[in-house]
Structure formats: structure tokens, C-alpha cells
C-alpha positions as CSV (number, residue, x, y, z in Angstrom):
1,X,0.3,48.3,1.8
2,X,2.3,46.5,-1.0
3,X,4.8,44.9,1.8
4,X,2.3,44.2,4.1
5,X,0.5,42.0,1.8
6,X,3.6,40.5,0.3
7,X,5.1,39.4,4.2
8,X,2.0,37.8,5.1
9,X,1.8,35.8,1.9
10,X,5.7,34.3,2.4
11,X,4.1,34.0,6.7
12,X,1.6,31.7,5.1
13,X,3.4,30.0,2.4
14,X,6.3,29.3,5.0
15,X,3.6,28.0,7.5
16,X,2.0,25.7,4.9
17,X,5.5,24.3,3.6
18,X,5.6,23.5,7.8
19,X,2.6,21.6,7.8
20,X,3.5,19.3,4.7
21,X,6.9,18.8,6.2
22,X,5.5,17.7,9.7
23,X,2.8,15.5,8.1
24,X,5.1,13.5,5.5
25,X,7.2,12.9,8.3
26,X,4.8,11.2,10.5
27,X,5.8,7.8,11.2
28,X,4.6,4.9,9.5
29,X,2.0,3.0,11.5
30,X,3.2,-0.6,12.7
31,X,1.0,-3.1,11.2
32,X,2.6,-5.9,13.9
33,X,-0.1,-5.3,16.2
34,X,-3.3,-4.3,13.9
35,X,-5.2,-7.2,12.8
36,X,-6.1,-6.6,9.5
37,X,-9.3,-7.4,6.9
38,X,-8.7,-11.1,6.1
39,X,-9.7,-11.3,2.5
40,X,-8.3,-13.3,-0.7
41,X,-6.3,-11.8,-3.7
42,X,-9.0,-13.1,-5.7
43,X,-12.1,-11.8,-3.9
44,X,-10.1,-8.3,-3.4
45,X,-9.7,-8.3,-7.1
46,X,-13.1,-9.4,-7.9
47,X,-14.6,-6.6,-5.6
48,X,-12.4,-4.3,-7.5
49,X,-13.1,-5.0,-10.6
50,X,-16.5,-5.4,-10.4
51,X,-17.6,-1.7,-8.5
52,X,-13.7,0.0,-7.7
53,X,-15.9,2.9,-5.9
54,X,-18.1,0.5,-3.2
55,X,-14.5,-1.6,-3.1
56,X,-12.8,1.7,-1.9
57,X,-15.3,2.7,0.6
58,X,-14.8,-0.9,2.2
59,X,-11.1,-1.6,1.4
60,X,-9.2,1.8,1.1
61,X,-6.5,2.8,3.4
62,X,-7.5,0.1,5.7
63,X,-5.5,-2.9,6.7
64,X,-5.9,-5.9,5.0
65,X,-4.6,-9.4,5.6
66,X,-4.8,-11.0,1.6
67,X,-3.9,-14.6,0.9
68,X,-2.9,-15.8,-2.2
69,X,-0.5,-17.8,-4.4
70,X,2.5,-16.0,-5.7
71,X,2.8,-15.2,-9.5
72,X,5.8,-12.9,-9.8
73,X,8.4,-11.2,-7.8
74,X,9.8,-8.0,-8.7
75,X,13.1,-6.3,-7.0
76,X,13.2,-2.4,-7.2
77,X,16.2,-0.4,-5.4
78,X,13.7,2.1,-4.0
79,X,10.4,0.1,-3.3
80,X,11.6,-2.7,-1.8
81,X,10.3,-6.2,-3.1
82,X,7.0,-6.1,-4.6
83,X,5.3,-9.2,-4.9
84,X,2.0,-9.8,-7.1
85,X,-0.5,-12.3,-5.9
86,X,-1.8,-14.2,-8.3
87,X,-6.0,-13.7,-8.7
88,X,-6.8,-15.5,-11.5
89,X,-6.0,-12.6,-14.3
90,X,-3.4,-13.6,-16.1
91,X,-2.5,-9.8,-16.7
92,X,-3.3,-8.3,-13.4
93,X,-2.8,-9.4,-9.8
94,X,-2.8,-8.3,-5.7
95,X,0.7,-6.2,-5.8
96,X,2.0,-6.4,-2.4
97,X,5.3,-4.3,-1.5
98,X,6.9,-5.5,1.4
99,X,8.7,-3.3,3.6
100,X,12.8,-3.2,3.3
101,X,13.5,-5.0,6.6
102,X,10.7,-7.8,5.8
103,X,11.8,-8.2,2.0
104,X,15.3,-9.2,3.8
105,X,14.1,-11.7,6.2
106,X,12.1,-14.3,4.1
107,X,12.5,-15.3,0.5
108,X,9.5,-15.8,-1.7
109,X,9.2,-17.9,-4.4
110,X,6.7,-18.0,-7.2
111,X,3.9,-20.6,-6.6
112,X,4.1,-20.3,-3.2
113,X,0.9,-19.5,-0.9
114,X,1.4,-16.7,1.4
115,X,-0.6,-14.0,3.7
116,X,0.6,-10.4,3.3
117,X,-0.7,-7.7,5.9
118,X,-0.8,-4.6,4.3
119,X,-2.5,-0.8,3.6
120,X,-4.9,-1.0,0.5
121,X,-3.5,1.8,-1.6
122,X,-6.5,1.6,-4.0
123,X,-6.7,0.1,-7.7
124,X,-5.0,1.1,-10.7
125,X,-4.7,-2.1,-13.0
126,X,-3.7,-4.2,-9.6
127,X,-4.8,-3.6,-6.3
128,X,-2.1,-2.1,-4.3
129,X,-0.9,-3.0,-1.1
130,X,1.4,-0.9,0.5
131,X,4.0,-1.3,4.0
132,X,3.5,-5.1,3.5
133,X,4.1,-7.8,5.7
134,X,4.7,-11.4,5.8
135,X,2.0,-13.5,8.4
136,X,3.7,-16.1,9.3
């Protein structure tokens, strides 16, 4: 009884570790052809702010296409570029990171007005926008 129990506990551990491994390696949506939410950096960050629960019913996991001037860049090895959209906040922003291939293609430069298509991640200090892209 003692094996029984202990083979169809590794069957189902080894069936659930299959599961996670298909899902993470879904592919990533393309955002090229998805028109996102058109919205402002400071009106996302406003609605944010102001009620983060009614903001995530409306914004999370959705895509969004934000607008806004540029206040910093940030380079990471792993993430990409991140760029933080300037909302009026002087501590907090719209942090945007672009994907690898579009980080490459156009530089950015502080002050600079730009529309970045993107997955709302949620809030946590800055909105987060995730599998960004620059609208031309």
C-alpha cells in the first residue's frame, strides 16, 4: 500500500512539474499587431495611485499604448532597457522595459516624448510595463 501511494505521488508531482514547464514556455504574444489601451503615463499613474484595485481590473495584463516624456533610462544585462516615463512624481514614474531586439534598434534619450506599447504588469511604486515596444 506504502508503494502504491508513494508512485502515484512522484506520477503527479512529475505531471505537475510538466504543466509548469509547457506553460512558462509558451511564447510571448506579439504586441505588433494588437492595438493596445492608449492612455498617458500620467493618467495611468493617477488611476494607480488613486484606487490600484479598480486600476487593475481596467489596466492589468492588458495592452496598453502609454505616452509620455522620458525621465530616466536604465540598462540591465538581463531586462533589457527599462525606460521610466516621467508622470509628474518626481520619485515614481510609467517603467517601461523594452524588449532586447527593440532596446537595439532606437536610442532613447531623456526628455524625449515617446509611445510604448506594452503588458501592464501591475503597480508596485511604478506602474509596470512589460514586452515593451516603441510606436513609431
Amino acid at each position: 500500500m506504502r508503494n502504491i501511494v508513494f508512485t502515484l505521488g512522484c506520477g503527479f508531482v512529475a505531471f505537475l512539474a510538466g504543466v509548469l514547464i509547457y506553460l512558462y514556455n509558451q511564447p510571448q504574444p506579439s504586441l505588433v499587431s494588437t492595438t493596445g489601451i492608449p492612455v498617458t503615463a500620467t493618467e495611468l499613474y493617477a488611476r494607480f495611485t488613486a484606487d490600484h484595485l479598480h486600476a487593475n481590473e481596467f489596466y492589468l495584463n492588458k495592452v496598453l499604448q502609454v505616452s509620455g516624456r522620458v525621465l530616466t533610462i536604465k540598462n540591465t544585462p538581463h531586462a533589457g532597457r527599462i525606460v521610466i516615463l516621467n508622470t509628474g512624481d518626481p520619485m515614481y514614474g510609467v517603467a517601461c522595459t523594452l524588449n532586447m531586439l527593440q532596446s537595439a534598434n532606437r536610442l532613447v534619450k531623456p526628455g524625449e516624448t515617446i509611445i510604448v506599447k506594452g503588458v501592464c504588469s501591475g503597480y508596485v511604486s511604478h506602474v509596470l510595463l512589460t514586452n515593451g515596444s516603441l510606436v513609431n
